[in-house]
C-alpha positions as CSV (number, residue, x, y, z in Angstrom):
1,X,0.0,0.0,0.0
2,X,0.7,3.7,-0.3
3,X,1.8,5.7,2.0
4,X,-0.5,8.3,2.1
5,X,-3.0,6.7,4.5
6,X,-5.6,9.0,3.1
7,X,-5.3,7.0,-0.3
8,X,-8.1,3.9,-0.7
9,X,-9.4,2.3,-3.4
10,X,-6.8,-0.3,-5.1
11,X,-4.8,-0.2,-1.9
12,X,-7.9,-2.0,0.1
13,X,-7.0,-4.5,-2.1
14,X,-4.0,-5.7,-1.0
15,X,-3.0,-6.0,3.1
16,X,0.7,-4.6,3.5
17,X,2.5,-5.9,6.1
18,X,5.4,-3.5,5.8
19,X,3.6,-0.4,6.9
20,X,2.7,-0.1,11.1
21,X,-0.1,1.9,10.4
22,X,-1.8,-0.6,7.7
23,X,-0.9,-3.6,9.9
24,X,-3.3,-1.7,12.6
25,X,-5.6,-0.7,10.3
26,X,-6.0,-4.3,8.7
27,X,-6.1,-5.8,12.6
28,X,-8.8,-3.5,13.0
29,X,-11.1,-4.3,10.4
30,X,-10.5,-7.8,9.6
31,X,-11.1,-8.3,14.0
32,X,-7.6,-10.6,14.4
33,X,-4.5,-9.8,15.9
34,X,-1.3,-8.6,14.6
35,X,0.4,-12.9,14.8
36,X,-3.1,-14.1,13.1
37,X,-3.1,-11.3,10.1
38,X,0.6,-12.4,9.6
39,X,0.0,-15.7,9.5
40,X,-3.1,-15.5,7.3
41,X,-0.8,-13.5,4.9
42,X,1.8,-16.2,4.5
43,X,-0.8,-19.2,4.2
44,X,-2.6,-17.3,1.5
45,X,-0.9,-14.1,0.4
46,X,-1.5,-10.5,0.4
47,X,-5.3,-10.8,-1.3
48,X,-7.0,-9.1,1.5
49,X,-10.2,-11.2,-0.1
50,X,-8.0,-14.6,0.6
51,X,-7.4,-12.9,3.9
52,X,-10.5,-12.5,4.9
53,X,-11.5,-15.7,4.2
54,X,-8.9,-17.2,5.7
55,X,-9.8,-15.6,9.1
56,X,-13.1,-16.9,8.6
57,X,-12.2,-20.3,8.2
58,X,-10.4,-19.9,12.1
């Protein structure tokens, strides 16, 4: 993602891991910690759709 956290659209795509204020920002919405977004991330890749789903799965 960009870092100008004003910026949406394609960047909601995507879950950044790289970025302190995304990584909050994803915990936040997606209602999983920090270890369980990482996690998600590396068993399905940044697709914050796969994410999602992932987490759903748990």
């Amino acid at each position: 993602m960009t870092d100008d956290r004003k910026k949406t659209g394609l960047d909601r795509k995507l879950v950044a891991l790289n970025e302190p204020h995304e990584v909050r920002s994803w915990t936040k919405s997606l209602s999983c910690t920090e270890a369980q977004l990482r996690e998600a991330v590396k068993a399905v890749g940044n697709s914050a759709e796969a994410v999602r789903l992932h987490l759903k799965k748990k």
